[in-house]
Structure formats: structure tokens, C-alpha cells
mmCIF file as gemmi writes it, N, C-alpha and C atoms, coordinates in Angstrom:
data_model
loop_
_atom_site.group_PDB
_atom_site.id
_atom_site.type_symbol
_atom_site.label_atom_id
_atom_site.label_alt_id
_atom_site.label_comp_id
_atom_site.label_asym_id
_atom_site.label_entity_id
_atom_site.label_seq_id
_atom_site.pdbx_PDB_ins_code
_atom_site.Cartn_x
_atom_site.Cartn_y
_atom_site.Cartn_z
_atom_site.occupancy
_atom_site.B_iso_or_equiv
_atom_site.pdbx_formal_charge
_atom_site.auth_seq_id
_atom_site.auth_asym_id
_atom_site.pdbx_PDB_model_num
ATOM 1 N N . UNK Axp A 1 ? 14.833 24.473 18.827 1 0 ? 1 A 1
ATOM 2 C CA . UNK Axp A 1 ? 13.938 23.453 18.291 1 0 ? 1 A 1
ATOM 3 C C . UNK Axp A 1 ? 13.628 22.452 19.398 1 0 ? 1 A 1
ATOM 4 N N . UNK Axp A 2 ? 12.427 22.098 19.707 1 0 ? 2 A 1
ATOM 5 C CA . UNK Axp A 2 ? 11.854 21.293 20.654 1 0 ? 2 A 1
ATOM 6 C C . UNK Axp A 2 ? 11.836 19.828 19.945 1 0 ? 2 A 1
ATOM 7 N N . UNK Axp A 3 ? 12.288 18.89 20.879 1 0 ? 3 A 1
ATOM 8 C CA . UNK Axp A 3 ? 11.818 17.941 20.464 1 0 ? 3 A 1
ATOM 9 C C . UNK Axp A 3 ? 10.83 17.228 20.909 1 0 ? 3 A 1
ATOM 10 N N . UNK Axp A 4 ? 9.818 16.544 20.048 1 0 ? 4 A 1
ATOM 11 C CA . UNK Axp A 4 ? 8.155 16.206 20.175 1 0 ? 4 A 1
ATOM 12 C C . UNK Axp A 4 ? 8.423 14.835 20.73 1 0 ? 4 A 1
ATOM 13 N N . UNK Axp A 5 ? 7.419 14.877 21.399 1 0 ? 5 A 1
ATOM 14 C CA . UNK Axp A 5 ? 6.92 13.309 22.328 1 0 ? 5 A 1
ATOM 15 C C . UNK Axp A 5 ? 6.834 12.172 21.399 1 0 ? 5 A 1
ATOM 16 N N . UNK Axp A 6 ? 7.65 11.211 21.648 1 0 ? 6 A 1
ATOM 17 C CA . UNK Axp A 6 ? 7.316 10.174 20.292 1 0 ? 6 A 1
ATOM 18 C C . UNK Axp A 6 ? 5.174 9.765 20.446 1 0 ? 6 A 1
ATOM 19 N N . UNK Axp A 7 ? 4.918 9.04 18.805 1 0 ? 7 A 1
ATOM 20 C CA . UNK Axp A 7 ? 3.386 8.74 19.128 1 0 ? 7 A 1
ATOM 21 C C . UNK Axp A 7 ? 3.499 8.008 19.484 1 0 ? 7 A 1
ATOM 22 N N . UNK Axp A 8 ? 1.954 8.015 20.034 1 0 ? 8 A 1
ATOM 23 C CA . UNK Axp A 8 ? 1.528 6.686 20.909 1 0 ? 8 A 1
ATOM 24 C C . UNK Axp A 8 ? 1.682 5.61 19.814 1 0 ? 8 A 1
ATOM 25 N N . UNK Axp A 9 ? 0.862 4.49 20.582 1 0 ? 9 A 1
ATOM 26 C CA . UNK Axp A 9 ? 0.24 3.429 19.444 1 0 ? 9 A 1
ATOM 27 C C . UNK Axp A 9 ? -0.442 3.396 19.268 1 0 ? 9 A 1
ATOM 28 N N . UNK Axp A 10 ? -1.748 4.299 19.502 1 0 ? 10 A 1
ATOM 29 C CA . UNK Axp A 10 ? -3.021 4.76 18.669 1 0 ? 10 A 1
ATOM 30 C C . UNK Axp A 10 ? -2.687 6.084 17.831 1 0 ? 10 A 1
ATOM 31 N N . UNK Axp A 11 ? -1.646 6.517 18.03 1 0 ? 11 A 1
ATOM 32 C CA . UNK Axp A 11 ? -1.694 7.349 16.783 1 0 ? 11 A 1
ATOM 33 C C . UNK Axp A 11 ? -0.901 6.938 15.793 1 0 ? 11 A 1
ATOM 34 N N . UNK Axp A 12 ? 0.341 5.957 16.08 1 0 ? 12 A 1
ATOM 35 C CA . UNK Axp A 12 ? 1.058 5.393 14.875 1 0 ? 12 A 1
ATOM 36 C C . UNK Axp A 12 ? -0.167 4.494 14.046 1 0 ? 12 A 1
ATOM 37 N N . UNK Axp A 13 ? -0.788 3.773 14.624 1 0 ? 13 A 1
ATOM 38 C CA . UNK Axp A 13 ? -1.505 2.932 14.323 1 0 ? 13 A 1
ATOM 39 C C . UNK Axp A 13 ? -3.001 3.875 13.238 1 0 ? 13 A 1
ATOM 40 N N . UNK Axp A 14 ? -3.137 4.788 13.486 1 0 ? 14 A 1
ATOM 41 C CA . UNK Axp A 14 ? -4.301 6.031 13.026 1 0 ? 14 A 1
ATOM 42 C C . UNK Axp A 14 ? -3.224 6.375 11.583 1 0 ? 14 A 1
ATOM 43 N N . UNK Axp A 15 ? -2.03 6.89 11.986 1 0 ? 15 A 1
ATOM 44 C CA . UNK Axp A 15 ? -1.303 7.008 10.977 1 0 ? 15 A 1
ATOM 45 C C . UNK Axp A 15 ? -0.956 5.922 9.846 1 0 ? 15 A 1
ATOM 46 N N . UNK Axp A 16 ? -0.827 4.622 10.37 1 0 ? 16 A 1
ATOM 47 C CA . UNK Axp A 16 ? -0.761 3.961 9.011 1 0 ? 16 A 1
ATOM 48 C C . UNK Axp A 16 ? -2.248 3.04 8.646 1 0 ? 16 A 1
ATOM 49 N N . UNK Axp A 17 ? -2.731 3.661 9.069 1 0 ? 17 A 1
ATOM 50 C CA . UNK Axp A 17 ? -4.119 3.551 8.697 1 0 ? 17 A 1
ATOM 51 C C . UNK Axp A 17 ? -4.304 3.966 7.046 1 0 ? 17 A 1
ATOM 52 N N . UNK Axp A 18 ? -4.349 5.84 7.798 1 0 ? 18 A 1
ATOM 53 C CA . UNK Axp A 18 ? -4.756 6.769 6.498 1 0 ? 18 A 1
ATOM 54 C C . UNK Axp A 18 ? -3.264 6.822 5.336 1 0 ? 18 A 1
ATOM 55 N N . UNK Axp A 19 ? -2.019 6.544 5.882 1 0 ? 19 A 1
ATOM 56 C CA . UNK Axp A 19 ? -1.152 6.221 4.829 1 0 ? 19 A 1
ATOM 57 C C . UNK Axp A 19 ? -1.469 4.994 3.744 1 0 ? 19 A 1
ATOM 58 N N . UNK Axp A 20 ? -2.22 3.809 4.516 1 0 ? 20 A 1
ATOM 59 C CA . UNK Axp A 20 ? -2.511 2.501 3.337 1 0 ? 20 A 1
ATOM 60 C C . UNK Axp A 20 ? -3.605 3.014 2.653 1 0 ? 20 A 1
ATOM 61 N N . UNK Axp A 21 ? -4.501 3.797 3.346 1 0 ? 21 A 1
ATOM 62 C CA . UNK Axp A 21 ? -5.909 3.682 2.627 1 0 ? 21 A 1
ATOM 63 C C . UNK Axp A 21 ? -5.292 4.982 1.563 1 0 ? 21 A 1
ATOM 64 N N . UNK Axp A 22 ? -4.267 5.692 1.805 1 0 ? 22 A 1
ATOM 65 C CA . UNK Axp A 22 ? -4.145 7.03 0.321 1 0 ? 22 A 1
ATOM 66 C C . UNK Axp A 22 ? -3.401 6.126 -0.281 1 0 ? 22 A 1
ATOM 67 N N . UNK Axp A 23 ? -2.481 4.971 0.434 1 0 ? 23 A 1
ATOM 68 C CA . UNK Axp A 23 ? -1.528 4.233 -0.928 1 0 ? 23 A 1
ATOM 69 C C . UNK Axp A 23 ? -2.621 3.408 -1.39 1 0 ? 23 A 1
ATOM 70 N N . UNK Axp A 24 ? -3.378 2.945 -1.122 1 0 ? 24 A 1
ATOM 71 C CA . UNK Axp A 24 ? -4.984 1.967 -1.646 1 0 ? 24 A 1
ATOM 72 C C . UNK Axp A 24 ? -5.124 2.864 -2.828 1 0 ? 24 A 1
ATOM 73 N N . UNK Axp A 25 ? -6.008 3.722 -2.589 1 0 ? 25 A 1
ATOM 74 C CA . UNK Axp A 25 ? -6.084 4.933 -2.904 1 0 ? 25 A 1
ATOM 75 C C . UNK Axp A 25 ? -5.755 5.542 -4.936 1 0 ? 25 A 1
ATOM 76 N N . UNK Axp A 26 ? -4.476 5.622 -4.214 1 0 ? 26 A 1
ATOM 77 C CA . UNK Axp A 26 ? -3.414 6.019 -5.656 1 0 ? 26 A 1
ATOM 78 C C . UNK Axp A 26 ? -3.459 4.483 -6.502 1 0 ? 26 A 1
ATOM 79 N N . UNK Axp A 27 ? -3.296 3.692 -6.114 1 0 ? 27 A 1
ATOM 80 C CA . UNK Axp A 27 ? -3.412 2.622 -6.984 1 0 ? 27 A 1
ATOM 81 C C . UNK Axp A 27 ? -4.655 2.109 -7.693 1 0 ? 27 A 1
ATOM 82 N N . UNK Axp A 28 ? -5.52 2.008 -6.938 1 0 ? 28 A 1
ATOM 83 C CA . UNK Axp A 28 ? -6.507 2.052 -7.564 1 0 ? 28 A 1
ATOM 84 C C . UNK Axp A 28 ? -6.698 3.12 -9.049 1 0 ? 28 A 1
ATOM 85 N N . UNK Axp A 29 ? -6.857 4.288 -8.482 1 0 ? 29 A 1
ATOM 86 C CA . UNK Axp A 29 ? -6.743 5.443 -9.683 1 0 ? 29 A 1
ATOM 87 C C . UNK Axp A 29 ? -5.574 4.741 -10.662 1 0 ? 29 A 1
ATOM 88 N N . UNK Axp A 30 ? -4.684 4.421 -10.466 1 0 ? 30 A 1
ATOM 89 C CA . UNK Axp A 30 ? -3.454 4.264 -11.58 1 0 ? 30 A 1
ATOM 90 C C . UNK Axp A 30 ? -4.316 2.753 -12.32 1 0 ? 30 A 1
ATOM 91 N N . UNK Axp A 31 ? -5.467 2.165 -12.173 1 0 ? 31 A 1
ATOM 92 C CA . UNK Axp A 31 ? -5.473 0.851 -12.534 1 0 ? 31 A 1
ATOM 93 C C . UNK Axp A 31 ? -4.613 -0.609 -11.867 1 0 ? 31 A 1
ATOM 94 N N . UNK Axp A 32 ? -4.404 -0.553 -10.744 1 0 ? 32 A 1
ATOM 95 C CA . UNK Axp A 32 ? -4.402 -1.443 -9.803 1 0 ? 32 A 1
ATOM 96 C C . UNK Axp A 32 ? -5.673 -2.11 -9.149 1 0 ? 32 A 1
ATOM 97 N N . UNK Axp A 33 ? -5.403 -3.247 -8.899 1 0 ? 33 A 1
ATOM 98 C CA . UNK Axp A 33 ? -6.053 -3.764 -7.262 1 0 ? 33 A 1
ATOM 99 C C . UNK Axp A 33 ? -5.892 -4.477 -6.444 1 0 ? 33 A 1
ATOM 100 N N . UNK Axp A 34 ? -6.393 -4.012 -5.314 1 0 ? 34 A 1
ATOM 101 C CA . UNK Axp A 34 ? -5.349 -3.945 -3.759 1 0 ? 34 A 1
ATOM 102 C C . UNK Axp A 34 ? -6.423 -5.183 -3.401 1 0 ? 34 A 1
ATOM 103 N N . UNK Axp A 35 ? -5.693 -6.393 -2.805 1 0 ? 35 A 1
ATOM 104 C CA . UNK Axp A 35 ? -6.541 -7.145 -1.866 1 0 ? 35 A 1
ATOM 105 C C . UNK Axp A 35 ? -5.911 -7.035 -0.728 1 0 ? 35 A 1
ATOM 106 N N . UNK Axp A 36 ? -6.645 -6.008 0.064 1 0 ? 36 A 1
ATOM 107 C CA . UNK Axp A 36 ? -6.36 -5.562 1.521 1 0 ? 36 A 1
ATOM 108 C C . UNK Axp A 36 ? -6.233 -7.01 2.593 1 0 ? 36 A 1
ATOM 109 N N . UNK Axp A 37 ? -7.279 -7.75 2.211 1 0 ? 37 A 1
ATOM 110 C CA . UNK Axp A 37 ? -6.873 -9.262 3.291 1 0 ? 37 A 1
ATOM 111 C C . UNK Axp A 37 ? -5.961 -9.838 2.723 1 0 ? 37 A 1
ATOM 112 N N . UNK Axp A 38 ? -4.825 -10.113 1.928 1 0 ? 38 A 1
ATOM 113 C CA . UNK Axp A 38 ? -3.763 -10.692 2.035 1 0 ? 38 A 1
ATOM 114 C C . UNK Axp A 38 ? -2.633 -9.679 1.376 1 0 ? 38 A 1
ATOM 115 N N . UNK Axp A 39 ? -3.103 -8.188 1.308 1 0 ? 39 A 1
ATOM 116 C CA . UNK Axp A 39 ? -2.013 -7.104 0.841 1 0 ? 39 A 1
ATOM 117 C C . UNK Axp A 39 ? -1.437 -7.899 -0.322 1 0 ? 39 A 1
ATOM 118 N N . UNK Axp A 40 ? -1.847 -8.033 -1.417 1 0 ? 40 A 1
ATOM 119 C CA . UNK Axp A 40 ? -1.401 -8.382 -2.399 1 0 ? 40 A 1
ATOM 120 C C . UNK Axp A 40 ? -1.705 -7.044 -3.453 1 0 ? 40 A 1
ATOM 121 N N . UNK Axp A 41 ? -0.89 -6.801 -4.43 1 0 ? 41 A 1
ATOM 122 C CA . UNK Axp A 41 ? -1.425 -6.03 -5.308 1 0 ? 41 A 1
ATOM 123 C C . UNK Axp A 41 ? -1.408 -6.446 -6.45 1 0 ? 41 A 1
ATOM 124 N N . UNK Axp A 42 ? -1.702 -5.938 -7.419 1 0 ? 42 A 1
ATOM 125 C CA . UNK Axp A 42 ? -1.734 -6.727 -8.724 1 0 ? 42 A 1
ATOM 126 C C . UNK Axp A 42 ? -2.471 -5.721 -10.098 1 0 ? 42 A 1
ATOM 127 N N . UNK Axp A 43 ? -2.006 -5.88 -11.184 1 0 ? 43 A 1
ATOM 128 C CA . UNK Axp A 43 ? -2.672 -5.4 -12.429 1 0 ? 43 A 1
ATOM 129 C C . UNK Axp A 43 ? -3.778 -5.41 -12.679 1 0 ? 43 A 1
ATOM 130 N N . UNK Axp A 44 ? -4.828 -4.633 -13.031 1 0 ? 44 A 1
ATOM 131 C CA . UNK Axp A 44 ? -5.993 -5.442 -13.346 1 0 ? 44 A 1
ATOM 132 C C . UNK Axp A 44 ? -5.93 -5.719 -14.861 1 0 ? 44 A 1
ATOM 133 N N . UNK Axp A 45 ? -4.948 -5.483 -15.676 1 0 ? 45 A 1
ATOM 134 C CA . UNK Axp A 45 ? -5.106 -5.799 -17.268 1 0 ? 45 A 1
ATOM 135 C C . UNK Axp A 45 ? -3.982 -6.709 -17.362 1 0 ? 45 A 1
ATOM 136 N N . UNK Axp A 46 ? -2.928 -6.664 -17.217 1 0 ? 46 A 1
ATOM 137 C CA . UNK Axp A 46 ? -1.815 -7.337 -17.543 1 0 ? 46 A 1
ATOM 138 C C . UNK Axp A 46 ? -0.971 -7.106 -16.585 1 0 ? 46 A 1
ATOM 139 N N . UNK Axp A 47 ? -0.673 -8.159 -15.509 1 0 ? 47 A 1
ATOM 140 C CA . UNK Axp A 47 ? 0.416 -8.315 -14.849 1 0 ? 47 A 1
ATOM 141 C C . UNK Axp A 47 ? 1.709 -8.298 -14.931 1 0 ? 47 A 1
ATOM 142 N N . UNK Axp A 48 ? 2.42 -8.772 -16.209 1 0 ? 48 A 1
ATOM 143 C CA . UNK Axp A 48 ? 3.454 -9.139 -16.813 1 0 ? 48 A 1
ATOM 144 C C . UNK Axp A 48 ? 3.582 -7.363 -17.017 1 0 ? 48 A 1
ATOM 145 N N . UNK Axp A 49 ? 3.337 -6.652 -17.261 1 0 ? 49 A 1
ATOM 146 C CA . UNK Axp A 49 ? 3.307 -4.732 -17.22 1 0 ? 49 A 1
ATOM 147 C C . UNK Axp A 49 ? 4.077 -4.387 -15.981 1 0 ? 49 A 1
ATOM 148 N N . UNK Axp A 50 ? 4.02 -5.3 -15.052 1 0 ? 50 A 1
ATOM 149 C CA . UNK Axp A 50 ? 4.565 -4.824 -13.598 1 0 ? 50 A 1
ATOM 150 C C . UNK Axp A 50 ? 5.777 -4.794 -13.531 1 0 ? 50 A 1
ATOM 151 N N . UNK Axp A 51 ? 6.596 -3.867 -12.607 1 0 ? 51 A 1
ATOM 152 C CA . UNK Axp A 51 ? 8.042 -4.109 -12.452 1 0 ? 51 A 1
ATOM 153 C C . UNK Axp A 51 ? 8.531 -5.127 -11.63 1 0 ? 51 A 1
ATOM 154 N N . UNK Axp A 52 ? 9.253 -5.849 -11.307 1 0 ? 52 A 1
ATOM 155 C CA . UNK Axp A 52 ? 9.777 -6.676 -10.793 1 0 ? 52 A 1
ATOM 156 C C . UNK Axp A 52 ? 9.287 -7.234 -9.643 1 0 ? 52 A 1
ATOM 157 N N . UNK Axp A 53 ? 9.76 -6.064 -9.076 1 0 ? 53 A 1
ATOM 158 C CA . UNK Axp A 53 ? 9.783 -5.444 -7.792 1 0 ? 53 A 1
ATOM 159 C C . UNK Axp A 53 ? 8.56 -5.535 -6.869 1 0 ? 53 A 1
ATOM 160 N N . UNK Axp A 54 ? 7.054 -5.321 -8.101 1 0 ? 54 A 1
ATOM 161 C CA . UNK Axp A 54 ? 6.075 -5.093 -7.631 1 0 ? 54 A 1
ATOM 162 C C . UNK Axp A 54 ? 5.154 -6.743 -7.614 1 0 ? 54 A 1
ATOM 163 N N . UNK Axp A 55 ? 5.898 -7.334 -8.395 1 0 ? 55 A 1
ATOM 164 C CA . UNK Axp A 55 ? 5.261 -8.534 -8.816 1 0 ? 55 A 1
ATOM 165 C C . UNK Axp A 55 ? 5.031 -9.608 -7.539 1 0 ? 55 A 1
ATOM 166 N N . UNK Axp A 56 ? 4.343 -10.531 -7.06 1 0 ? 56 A 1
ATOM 167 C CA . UNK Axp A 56 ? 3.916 -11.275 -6.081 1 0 ? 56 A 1
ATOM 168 C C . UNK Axp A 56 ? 4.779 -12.888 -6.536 1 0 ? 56 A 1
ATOM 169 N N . UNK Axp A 57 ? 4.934 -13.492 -5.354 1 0 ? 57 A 1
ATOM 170 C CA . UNK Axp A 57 ? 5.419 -14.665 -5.393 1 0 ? 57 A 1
ATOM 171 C C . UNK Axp A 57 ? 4.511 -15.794 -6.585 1 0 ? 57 A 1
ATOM 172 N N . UNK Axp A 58 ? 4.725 -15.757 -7.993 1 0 ? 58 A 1
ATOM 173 C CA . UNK Axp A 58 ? 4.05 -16.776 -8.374 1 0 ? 58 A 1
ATOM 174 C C . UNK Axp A 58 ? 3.594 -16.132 -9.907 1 0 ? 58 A 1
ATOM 175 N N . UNK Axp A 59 ? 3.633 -14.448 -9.474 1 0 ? 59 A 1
ATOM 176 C CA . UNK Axp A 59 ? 3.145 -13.89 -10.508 1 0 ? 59 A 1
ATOM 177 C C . UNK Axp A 59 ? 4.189 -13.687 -11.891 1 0 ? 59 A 1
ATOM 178 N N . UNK Axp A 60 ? 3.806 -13.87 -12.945 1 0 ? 60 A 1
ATOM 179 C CA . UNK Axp A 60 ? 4.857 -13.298 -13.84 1 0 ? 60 A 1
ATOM 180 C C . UNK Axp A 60 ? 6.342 -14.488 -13.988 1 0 ? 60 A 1
């Protein structure tokens, strides 16, 4: 087994690109929404629905 060249920082950076935009993505579909300029996420019907975990400083 070979071991691979670590990525650059244009490809880590390419990589969590298309990882936020499929986690964007999935949430949306589930009834989320993502505010990408301050990465907040949030319910769009009822917040208080959220787990803990997921909830924002203030929310809930």
C-alpha cells in the first residue's frame, strides 16, 4: 500500500467547498436554512424542533 501525497491547499480548500455546498444541500431538502454568511442554521417552521446540539446561541 502506497502512501498518497498529503493535499494541497487548493485541493483541501476545493474539497470543503463541495462538502458544505452537499451539507447546504441536504439541509435544505430536509427543511432547513443555511445562512452561508454567518453559517448559522436554523428551522424554517419551528426552531424549538431542533436538537440541542443544533440550536444557535440565543435560539430556543
Amino acid at each position: 500500500m502506497s502512501e498518497r501525497d498529503p493535499l494541497s491547499r487548493h485541493e483541501l480548500d476545493c474539497l470543503a467547498d463541495l462538502l458544505f455546498d452537499r451539507f447546504a444541500q441536504r439541509l435544505r431538502q430536509s427543511g432547513f436554512r443555511l445562512n452561508e454568511e454567518n453559517i448559522v442554521i436554523e428551522r424554517v417552521d419551528i426552531i424549538n424542533t431542533l436538537p440541542v446540539s443544533l440550536r444557535g446561541a440565543g435560539h430556543g
